[in-house]
Backbone bond lengths (Angstrom), bond angles and torsions (degrees), N, CA, C in turn:
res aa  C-N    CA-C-N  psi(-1)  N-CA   C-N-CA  omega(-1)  CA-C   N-CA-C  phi
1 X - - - 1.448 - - 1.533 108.05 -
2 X 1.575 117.85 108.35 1.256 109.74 172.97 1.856 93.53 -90.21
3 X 1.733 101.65 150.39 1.744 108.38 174.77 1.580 98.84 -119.24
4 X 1.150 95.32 144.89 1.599 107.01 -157.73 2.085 99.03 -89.48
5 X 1.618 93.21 124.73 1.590 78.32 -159.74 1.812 117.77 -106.51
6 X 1.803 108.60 34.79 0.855 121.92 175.10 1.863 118.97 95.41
7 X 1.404 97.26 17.60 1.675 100.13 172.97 1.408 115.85 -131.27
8 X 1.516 105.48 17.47 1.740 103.10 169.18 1.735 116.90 113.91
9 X 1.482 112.80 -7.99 1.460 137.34 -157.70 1.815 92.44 -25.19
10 X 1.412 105.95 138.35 1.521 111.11 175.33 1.760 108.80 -92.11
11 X 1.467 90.99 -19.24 1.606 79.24 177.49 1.833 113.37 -143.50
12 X 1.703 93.14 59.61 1.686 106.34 -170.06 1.957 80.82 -115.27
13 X 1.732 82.08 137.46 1.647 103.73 179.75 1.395 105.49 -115.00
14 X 0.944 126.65 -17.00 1.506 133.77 173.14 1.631 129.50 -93.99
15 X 1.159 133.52 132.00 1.737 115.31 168.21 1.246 112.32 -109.39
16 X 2.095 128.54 19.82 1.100 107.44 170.59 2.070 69.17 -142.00
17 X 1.592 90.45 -160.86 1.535 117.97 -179.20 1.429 98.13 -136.32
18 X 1.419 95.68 160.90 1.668 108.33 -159.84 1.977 82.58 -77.52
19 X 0.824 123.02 -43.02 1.904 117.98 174.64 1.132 114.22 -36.13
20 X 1.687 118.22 -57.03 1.202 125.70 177.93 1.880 107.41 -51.18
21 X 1.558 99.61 -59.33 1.859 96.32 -172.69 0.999 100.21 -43.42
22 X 1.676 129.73 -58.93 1.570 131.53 -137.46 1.679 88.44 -60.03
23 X 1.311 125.18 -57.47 1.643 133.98 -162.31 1.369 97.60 -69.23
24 X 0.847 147.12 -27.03 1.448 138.18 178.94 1.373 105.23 -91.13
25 X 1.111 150.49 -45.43 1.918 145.37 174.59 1.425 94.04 -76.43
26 X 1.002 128.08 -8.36 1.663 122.50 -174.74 1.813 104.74 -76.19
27 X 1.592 86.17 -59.50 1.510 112.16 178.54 1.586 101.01 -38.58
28 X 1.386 111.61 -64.59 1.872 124.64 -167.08 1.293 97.64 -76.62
29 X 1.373 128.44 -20.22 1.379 108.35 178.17 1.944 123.65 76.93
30 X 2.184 85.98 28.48 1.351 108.61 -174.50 1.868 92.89 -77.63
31 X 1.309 86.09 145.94 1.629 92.71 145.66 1.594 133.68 -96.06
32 X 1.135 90.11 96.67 1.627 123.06 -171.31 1.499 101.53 -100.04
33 X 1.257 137.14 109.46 1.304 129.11 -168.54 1.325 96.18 -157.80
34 X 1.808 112.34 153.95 1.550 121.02 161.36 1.509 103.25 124.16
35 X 1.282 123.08 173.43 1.457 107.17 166.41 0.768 144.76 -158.81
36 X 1.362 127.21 -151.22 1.725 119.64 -109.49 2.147 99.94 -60.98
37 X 0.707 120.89 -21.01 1.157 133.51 150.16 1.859 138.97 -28.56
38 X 1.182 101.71 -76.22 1.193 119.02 151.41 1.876 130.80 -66.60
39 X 1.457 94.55 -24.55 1.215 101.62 162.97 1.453 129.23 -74.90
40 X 1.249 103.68 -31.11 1.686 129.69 177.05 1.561 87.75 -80.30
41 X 1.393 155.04 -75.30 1.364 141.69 175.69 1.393 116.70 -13.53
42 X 1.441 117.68 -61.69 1.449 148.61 -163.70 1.893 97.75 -60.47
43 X 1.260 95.82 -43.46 1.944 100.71 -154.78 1.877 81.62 -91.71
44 X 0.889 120.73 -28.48 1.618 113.60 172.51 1.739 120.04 -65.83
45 X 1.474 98.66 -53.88 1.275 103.80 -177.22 1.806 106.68 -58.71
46 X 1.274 89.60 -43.18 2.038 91.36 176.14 1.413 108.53 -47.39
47 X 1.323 118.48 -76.00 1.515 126.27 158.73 2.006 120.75 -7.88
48 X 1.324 87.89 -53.98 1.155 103.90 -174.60 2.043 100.11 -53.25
49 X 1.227 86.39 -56.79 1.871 108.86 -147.08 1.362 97.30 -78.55
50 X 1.498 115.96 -13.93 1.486 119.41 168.14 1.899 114.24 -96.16
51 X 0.935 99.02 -27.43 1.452 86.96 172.86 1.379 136.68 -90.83
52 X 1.792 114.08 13.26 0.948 102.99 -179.23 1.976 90.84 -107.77
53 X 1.364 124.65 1.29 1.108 126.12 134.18 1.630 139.23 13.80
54 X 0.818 150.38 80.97 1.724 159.08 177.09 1.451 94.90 -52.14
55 X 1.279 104.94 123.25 2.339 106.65 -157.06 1.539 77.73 -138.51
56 X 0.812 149.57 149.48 1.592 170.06 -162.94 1.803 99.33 -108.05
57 X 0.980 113.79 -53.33 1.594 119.44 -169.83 1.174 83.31 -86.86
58 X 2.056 101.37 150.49 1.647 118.04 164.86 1.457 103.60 -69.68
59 X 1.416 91.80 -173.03 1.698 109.73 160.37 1.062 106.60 -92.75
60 X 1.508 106.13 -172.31 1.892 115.61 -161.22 1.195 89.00 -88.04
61 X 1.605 124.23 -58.41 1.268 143.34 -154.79 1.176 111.64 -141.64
62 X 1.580 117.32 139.12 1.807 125.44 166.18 0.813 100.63 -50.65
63 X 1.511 155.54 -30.87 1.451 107.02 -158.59 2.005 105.40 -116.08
64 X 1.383 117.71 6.92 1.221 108.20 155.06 1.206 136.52 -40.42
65 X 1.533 115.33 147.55 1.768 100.10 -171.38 1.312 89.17 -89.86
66 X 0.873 136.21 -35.40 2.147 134.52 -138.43 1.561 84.34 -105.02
67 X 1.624 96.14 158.02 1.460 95.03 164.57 1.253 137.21 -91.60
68 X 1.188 124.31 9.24 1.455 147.96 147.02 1.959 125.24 -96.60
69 X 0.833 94.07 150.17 1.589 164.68 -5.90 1.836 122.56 -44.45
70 X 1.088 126.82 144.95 1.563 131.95 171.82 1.538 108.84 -82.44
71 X 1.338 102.26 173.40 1.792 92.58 -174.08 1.847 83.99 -101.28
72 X 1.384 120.02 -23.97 1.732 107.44 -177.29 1.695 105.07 -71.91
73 X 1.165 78.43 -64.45 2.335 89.66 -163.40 1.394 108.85 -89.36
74 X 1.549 127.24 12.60 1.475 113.94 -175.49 1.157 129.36 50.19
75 X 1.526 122.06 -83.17 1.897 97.83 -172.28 1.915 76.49 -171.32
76 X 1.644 98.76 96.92 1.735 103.77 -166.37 1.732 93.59 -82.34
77 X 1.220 117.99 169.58 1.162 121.75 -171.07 2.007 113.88 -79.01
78 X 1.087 97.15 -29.47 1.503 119.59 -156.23 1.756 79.96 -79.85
79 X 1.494 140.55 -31.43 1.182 121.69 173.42 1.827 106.11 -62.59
80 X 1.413 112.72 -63.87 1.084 123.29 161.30 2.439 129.42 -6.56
81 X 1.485 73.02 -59.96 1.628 97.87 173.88 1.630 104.60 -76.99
82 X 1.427 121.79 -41.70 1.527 111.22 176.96 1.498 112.27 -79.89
83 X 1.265 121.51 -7.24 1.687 101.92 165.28 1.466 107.43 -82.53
84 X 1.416 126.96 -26.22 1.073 119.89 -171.87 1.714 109.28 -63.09
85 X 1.238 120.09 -35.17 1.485 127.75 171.31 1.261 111.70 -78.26
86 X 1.441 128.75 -19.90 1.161 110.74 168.03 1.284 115.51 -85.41
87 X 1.504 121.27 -17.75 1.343 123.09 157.47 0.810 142.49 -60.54
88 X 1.398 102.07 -26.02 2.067 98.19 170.05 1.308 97.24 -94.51
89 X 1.650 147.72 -8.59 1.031 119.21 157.33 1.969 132.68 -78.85
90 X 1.217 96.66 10.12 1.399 120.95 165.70 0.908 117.59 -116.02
91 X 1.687 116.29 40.83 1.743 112.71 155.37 1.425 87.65 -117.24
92 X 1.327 135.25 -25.84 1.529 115.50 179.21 1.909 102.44 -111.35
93 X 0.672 128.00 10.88 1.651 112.50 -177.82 1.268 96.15 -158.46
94 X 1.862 108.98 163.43 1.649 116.89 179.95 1.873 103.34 -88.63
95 X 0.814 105.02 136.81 1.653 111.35 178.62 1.324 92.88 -74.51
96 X 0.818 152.43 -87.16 1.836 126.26 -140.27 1.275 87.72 -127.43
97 X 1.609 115.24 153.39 1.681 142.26 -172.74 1.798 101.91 -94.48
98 X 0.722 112.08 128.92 1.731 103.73 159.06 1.030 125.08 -24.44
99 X 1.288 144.28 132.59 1.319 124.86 150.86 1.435 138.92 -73.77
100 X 1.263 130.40 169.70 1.206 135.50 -161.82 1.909 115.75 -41.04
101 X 0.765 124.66 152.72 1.456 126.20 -177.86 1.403 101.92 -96.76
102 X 1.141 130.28 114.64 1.654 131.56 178.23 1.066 124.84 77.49
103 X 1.544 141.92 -165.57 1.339 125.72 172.86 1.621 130.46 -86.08
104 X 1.360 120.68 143.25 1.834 110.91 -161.80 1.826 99.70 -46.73
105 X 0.836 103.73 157.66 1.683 128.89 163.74 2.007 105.34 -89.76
106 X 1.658 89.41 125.25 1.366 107.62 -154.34 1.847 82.27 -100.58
107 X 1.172 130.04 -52.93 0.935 123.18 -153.42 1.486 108.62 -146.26
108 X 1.738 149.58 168.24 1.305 120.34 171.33 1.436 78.84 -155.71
109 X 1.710 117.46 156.57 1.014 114.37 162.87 1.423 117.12 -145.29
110 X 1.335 133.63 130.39 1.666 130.25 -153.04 1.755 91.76 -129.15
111 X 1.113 95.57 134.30 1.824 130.63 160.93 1.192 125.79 -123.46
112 X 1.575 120.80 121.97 1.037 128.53 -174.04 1.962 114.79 -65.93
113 X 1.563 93.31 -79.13 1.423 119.90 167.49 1.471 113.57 -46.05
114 X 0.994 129.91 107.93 1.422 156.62 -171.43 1.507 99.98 61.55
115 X 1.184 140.30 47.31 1.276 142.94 160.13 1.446 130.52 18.61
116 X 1.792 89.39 81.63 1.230 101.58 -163.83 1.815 105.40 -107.85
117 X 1.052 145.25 149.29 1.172 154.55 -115.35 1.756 109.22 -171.13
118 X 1.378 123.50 90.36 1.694 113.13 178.32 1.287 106.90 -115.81
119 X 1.401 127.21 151.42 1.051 116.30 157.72 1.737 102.56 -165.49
120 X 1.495 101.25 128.78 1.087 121.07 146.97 1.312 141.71 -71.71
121 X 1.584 115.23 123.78 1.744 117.03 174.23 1.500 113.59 -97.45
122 X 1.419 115.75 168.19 1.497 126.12 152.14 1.311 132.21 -75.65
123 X 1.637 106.13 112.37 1.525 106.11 -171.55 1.752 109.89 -76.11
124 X 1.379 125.62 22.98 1.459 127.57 175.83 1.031 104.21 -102.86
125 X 1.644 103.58 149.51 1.872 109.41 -147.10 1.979 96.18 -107.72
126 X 1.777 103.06 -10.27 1.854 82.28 154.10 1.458 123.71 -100.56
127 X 0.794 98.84 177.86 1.924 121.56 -155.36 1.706 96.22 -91.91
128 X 1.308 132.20 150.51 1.764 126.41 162.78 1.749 90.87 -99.76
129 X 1.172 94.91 143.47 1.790 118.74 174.68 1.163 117.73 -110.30
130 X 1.765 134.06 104.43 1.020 107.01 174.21 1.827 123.52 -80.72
131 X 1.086 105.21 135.31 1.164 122.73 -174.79 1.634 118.89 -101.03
132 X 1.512 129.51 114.58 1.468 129.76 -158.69 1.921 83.98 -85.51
133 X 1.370 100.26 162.23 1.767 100.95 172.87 1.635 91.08 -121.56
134 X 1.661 99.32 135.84 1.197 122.12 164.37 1.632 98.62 -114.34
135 X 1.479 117.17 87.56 1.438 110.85 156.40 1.402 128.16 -48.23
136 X 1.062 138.36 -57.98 1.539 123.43 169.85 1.197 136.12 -51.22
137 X 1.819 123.18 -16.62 1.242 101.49 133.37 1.440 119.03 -114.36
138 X 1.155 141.75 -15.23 1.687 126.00 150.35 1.111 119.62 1.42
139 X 1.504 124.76 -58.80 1.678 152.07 171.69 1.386 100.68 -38.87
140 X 1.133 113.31 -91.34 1.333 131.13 -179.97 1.700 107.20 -24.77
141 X 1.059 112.27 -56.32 1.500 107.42 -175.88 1.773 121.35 -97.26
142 X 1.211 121.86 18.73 1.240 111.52 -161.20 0.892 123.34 -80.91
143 X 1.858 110.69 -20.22 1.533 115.74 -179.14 0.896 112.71 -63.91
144 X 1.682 116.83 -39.83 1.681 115.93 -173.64 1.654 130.39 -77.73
145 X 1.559 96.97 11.64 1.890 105.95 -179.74 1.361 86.60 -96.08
146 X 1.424 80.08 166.02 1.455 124.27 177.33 1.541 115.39 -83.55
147 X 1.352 153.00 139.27 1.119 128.01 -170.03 1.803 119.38 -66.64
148 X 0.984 119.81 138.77 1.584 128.44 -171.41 1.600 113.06 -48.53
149 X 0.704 104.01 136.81 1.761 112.25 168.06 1.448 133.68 -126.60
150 X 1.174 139.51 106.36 1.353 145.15 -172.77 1.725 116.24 45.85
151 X 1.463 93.38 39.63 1.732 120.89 161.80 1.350 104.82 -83.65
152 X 1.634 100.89 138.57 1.323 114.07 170.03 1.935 112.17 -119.64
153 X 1.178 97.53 110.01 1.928 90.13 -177.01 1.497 106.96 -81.86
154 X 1.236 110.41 147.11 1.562 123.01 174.77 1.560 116.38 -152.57
């Protein structure tokens, strides 16, 4: 696990360290447990599930992997603090579901008696995502998104 330490890293997969989680769920009195291993899984997959993210601010530099550092606010803490919550919710559950397979279904229509079958698609060429909401860190980061687009919360 490289953790990206606020100068653009081209090949940092992480935006915190398992030190950082342990001291922060320690503090709240999360149950943060398992190890150092699985913990490093957890702070990746967060990483992961945040960077494909709609962030309002650029990056510093093209060739960073993560989407932080910003060229305005650098690398604010409160991003920092929301992987850690998204990390402990990626030691027991998958953070985001696939999205839909093909285009949404606009309309459907079913007949029994001579078995008739309609269905309408969406001629718009993006996809809806369902997206689970983790308010405690959602919060934390909201100023810095971009406004949402054909997100579905659940």
């Amino acid at each position: 696990m490289v953790v990206e330490d606020g100068t653009g890293l081209a090949n940092a997969d992480a935006l915190i360290s398992v030190a950082y989680a342990d001291d922060y769920h320690a503090a709240r009195g999360n149950a943060w447990s398992g190890t150092e291993t699985e913990k490093e899984q957890a702070i990746v997959k967060a990483t992961d599930y945040m960077n494909v993210m709609m962030w309002a601010e650029g990056r510093l530099t093209d060739t960073q992997a993560l989407f932080v550092p910003f060229e305005v606010s650098a690398f604010p803490d409160a991003i920092k603090r929301a992987c850690a919550e998204y990390a402990l919710r990626a030691r027991s559950a998958i953070l985001e579901q696939d999205g839909e397979a093909g285009p949404p279904v606009v309309s459907e229509t079913k007949q029994v008696a001579d078995l008739q079958k309609s269905v309408t698609y969406s001629t718009a060429t993006s996809q809806r995502k369902a997206r689970r909401s983790y308010p405690a860190a959602d919060r934390l980061i909201s100023q810095y998104l971009a406004a949402r687009v054909n997100e579905v919360y659940v």
